[in-house]
C-alpha positions in Angstrom: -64.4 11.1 -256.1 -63.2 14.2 -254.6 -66.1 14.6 -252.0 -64.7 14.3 -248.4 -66.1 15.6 -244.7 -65.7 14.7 -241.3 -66.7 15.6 -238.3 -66.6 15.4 -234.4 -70.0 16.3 -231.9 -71.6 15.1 -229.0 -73.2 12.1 -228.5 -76.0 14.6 -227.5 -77.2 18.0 -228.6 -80.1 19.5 -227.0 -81.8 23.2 -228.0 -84.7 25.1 -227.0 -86.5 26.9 -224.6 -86.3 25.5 -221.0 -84.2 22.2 -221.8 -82.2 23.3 -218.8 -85.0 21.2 -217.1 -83.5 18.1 -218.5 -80.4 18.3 -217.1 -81.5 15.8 -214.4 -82.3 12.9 -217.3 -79.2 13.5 -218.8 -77.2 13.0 -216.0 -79.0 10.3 -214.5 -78.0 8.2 -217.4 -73.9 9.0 -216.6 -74.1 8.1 -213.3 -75.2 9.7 -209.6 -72.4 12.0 -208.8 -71.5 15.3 -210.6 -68.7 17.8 -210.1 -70.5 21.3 -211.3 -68.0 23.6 -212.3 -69.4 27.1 -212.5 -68.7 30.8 -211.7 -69.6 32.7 -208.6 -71.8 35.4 -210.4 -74.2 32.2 -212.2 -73.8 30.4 -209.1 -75.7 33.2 -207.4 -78.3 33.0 -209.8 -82.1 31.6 -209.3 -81.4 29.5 -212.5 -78.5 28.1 -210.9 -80.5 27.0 -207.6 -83.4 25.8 -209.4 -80.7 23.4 -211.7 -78.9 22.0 -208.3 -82.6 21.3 -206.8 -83.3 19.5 -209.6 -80.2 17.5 -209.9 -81.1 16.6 -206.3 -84.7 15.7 -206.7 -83.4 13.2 -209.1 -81.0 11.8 -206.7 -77.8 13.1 -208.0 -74.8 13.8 -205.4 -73.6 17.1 -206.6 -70.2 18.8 -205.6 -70.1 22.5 -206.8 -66.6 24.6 -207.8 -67.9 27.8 -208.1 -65.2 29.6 -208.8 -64.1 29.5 -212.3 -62.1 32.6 -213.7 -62.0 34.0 -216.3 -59.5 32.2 -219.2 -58.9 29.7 -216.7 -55.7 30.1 -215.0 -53.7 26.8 -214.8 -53.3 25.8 -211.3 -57.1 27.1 -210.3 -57.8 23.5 -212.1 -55.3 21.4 -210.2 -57.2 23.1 -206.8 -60.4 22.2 -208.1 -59.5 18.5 -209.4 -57.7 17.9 -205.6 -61.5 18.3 -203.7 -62.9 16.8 -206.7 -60.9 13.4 -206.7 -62.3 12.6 -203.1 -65.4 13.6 -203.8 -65.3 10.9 -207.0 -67.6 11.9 -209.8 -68.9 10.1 -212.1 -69.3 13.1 -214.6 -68.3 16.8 -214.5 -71.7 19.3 -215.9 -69.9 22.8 -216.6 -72.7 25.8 -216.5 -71.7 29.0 -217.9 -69.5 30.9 -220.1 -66.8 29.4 -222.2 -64.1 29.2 -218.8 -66.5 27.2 -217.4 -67.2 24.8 -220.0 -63.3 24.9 -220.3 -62.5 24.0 -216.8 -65.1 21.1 -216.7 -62.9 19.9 -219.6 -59.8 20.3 -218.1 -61.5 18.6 -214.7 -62.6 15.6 -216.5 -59.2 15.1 -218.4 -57.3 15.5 -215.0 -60.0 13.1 -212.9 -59.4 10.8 -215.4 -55.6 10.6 -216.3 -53.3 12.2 -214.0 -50.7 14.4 -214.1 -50.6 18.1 -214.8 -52.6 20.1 -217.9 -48.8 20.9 -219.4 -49.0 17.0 -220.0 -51.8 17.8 -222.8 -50.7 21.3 -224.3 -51.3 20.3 -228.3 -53.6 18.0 -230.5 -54.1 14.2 -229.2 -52.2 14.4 -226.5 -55.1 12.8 -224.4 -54.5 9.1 -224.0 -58.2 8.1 -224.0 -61.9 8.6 -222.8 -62.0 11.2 -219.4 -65.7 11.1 -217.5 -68.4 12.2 -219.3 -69.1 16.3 -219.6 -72.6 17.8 -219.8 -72.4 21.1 -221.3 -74.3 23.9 -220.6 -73.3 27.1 -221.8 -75.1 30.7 -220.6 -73.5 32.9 -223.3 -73.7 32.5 -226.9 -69.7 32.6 -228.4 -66.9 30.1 -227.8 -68.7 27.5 -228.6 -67.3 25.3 -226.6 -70.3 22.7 -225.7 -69.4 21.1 -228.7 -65.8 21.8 -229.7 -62.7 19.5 -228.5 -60.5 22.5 -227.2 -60.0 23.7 -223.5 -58.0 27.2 -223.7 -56.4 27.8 -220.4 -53.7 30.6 -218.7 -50.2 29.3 -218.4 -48.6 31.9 -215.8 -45.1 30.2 -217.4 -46.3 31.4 -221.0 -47.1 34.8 -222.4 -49.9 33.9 -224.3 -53.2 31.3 -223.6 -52.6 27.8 -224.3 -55.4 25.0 -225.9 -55.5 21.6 -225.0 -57.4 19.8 -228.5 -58.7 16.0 -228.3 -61.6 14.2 -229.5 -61.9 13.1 -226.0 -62.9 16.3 -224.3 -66.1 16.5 -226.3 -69.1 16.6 -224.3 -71.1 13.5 -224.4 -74.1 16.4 -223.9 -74.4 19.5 -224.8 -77.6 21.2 -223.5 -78.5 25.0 -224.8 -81.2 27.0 -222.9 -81.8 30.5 -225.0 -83.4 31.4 -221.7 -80.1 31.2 -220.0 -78.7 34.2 -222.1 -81.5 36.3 -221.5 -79.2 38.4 -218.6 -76.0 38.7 -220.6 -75.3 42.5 -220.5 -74.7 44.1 -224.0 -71.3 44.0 -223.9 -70.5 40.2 -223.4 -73.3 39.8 -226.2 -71.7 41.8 -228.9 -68.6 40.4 -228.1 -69.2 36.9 -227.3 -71.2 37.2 -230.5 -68.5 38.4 -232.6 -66.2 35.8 -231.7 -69.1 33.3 -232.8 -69.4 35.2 -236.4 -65.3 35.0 -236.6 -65.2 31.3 -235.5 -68.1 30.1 -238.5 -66.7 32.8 -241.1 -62.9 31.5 -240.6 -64.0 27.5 -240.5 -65.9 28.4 -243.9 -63.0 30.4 -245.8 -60.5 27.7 -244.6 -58.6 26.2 -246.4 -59.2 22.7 -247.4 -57.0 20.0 -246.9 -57.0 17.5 -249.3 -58.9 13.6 -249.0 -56.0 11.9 -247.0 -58.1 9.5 -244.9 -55.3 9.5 -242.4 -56.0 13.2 -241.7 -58.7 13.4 -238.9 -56.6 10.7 -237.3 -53.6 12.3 -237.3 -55.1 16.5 -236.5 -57.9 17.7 -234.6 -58.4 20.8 -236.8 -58.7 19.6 -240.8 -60.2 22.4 -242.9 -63.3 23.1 -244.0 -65.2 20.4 -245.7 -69.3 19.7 -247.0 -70.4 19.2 -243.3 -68.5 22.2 -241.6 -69.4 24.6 -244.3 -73.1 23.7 -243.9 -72.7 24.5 -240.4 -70.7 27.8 -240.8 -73.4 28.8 -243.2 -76.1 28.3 -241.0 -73.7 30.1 -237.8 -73.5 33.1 -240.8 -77.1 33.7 -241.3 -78.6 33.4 -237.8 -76.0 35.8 -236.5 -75.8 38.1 -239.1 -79.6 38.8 -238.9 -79.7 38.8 -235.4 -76.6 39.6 -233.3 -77.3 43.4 -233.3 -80.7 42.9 -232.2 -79.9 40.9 -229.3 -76.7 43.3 -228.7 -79.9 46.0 -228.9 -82.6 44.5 -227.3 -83.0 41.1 -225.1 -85.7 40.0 -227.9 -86.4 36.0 -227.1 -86.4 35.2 -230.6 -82.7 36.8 -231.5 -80.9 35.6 -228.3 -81.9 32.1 -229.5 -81.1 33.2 -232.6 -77.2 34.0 -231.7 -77.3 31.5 -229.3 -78.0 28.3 -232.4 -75.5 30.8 -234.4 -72.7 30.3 -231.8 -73.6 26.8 -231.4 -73.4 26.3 -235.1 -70.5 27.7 -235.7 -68.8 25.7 -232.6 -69.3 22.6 -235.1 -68.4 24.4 -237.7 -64.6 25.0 -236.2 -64.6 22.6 -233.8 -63.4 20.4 -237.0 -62.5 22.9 -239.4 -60.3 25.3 -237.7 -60.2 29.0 -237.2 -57.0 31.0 -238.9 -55.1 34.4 -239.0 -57.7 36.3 -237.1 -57.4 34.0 -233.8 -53.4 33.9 -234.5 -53.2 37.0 -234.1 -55.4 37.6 -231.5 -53.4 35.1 -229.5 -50.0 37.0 -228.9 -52.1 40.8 -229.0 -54.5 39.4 -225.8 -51.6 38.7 -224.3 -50.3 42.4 -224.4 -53.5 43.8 -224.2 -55.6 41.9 -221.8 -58.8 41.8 -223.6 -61.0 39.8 -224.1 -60.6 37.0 -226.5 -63.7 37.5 -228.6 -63.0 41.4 -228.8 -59.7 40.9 -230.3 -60.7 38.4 -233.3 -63.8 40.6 -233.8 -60.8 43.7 -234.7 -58.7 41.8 -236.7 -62.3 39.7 -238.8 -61.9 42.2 -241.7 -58.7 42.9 -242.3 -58.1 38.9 -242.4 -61.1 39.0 -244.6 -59.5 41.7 -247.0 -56.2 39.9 -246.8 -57.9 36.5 -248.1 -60.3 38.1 -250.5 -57.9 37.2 -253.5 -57.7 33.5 -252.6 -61.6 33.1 -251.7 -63.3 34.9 -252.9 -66.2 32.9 -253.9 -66.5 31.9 -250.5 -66.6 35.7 -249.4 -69.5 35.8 -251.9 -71.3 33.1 -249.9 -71.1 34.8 -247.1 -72.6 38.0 -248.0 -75.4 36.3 -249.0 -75.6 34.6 -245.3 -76.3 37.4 -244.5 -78.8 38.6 -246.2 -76.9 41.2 -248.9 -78.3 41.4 -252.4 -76.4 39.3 -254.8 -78.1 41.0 -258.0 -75.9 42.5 -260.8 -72.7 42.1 -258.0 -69.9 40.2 -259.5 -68.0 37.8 -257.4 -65.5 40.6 -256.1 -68.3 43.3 -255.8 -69.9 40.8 -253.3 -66.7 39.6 -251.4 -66.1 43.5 -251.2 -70.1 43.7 -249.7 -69.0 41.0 -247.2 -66.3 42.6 -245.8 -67.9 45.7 -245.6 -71.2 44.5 -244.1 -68.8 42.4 -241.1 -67.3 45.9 -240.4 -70.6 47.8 -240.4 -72.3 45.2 -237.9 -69.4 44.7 -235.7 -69.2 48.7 -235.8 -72.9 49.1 -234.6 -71.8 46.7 -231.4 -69.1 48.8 -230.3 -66.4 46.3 -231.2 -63.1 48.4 -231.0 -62.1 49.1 -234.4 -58.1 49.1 -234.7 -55.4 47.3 -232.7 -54.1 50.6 -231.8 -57.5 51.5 -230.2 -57.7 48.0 -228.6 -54.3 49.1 -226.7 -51.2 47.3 -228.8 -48.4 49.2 -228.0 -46.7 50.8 -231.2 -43.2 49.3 -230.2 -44.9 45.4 -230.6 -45.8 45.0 -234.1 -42.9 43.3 -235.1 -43.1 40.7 -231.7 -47.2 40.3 -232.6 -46.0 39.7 -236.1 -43.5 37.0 -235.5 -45.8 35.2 -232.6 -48.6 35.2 -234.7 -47.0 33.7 -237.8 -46.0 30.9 -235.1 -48.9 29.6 -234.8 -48.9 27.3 -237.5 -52.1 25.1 -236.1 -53.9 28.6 -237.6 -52.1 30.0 -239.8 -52.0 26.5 -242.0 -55.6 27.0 -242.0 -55.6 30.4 -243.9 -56.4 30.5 -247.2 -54.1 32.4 -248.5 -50.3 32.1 -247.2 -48.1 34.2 -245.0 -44.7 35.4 -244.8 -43.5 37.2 -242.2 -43.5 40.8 -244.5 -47.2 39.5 -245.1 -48.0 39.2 -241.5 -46.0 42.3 -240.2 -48.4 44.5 -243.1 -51.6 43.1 -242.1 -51.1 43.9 -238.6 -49.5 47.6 -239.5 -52.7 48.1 -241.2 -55.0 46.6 -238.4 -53.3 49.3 -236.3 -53.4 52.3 -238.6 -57.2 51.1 -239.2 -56.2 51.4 -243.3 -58.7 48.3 -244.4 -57.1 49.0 -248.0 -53.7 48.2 -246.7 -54.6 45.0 -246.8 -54.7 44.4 -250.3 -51.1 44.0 -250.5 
């Protein structure tokens, strides 16, 4: 039997319209005090005062950070975690974007063991069980109500660090389409993107084997039955809705996007992502933009790159999203795929080429060597790298020469 899966999630996943009103049930079951690690720009919101008023009404102490940055810079936790620590939660909810979730993470894993975030860089490097997160996420992209990853600023490092456990799963994750009704068009398109990249990297993964000592030994395992079905699923909802809601604030594609970012979220939470995110790991950190942008610009060129090793999988994924299969062989479809990511990520203004992201010319050959690196990801990529490999796929993601890829 070669059948094998596996797969981490909440003890709790909650979606719909208004199920922000349950946030008071759910945390009345963890306990009576909650550390609420937000933003300032959601913590001025109505949505954010009508949460707290709940959480209240139900007799919930509530202590509230509101000042979450963006890619969360290390030592903004440690401030957070010294008020927090007096103030003795018994749970941490993060509401907003994917810093936020990412800081209640880091909260709860600092409230709970001690010690300083560098403690945790890598997999399994949690030693057991922090307080329980609720999740609550107001953009649709990182995912990261469901995924065991924190990504945080080191100002010692050049580029972002993860922290990746089992641990710092939510116990609840709670997903209000209504809550992503405000996102601007920008942060759509490009939280969005990185949600399409996350499920369409899990599903052309590669896969690891049947070792039954693999989910204990990595957080990030391949793709497998239960991730692709998930991927698939992240595929279709976004590619059939992500440029309306980039478009429009329609109700029924922001929920759309929203389950798609959430989908694929358990897609890679288990899975893994692969070049794309490499790659966009050592260029965010010379170009300073934003994480989802940057795996967006690199999506088909990793795509090209891999069509020769998955092809079939490519096919798959052109049918996600909705391109006619008829009288298309395999590589005609894969070929469709690629060209259908580029045309939709095109009509939400996601920058094209590294070059017009902002890499500077002179840094190919350092983005090159950082990227291949990153072996967590680039293990994951279906078809291998060498460094020549690496150093042409990036020359052609700067040049904008899709057919460079080939190699």
């Amino acid at each position: 039997m070669s059948l094998f899966a596996a797969i981490r999630l909440p003890r709790e996943i909650l979606f719909g319209k208004g199920q922000r009103h349950v946030i008071p049930t759910v945390a009345a079951r963890l306990g009576r005090r909650a550390l609420v690690c937000t933003d300032e720009r959601f913590a001025a919101t109505v949505a954010f005062a009508e949460i707290m008023a709940a959480l209240e009404g139900a007799s919930i102490d509530v202590l509230v950070h509101d000042r979450v940055l963006p890619d969360v810079p290390r030592d903004t936790v440690a401030v957070c975690v010294e008020v927090a620590r007096q103030f003795a939660p018994d749970m941490v909810i993060g509401i907003g974007g994917g810093s936020c979730l990412d800081m209640a993470k880091c909260a709860a894993l600092l409230i709970s063991h001690g010690g300083q975030l560098q403690d945790y860089y890598g997999e399994f490097k949690v030693p057991g069980p922090t307080l329980p997160l609720i999740a609550v996420p107001t953009t649709a992209g990182t995912g990261s109500e469901v995924t065991p990853v924190a990504v945080i600023s080191d100002p010692d490092r050049t580029m972002k660090v993860g922290i990746s456990s089992p641990h710092l799963i939510a116990a609840a994750a709670i997903c209000d389409p209504e809550l992503t009704m405000t996102c601007p068009p920008g942060l759509t398109a490009i939280a969005g993107a990185d949600a399409l990249t996350h499920a369409i990297e899990a599903f052309t993964a590669v896969r690891r084997g049947t070792d039954p000592s693999l989910p204990q030994q990595h957080v990030f395992i391949g793709k497998s039955a239960l991730t692709d079905h998930f991927a698939l699923l992240a595929i279709k909802l976004l590619g059939r809705s992500l440029e309306k809601a980039y478009r429009d604030p329609d109700e029924d594609a922001r929920a759309d996007v929203m389950m798609g970012a959430l989908a694929a979220g358990c897609a890679f939470g288990t899975a893994g992502t692969a070049a794309a995110h490499a790659v966009q790991y050592p260029v965010g950190a010379l170009t300073h933009t934003a994480h989802g942008l940057g795996v967006a610009t690199m999506l088909p060129y990793v795509m090209k790159y891999n069509r020769a090793a998955a092809a079939a999988e490519m096919t798959e994924i052109g049918l996600a999203l909705g391109l006619d299969g008829k009288d298309r062989s395999t590589g005609e479809m894969a070929d469709a795929a690629i060209d259908e990511i580029g045309r939709l990520f095109g009509a939400i203004g996601i920058t094209p080429t590294l070059a017009k992201l902002g890499l500077p010319a002179d840094k190919l050959d350092w983005t090159a060597e950082q990227a291949l690196g990153i072996d967590r990801l680039i293990k994951n990529n279906p078809r291998p790298f060498d460094l020549a490999a690496m150093r042409g796929l990036i020359q052609a993601a700067y040049d904008g020469d899709l057919a460079a890829c080939v190699m």
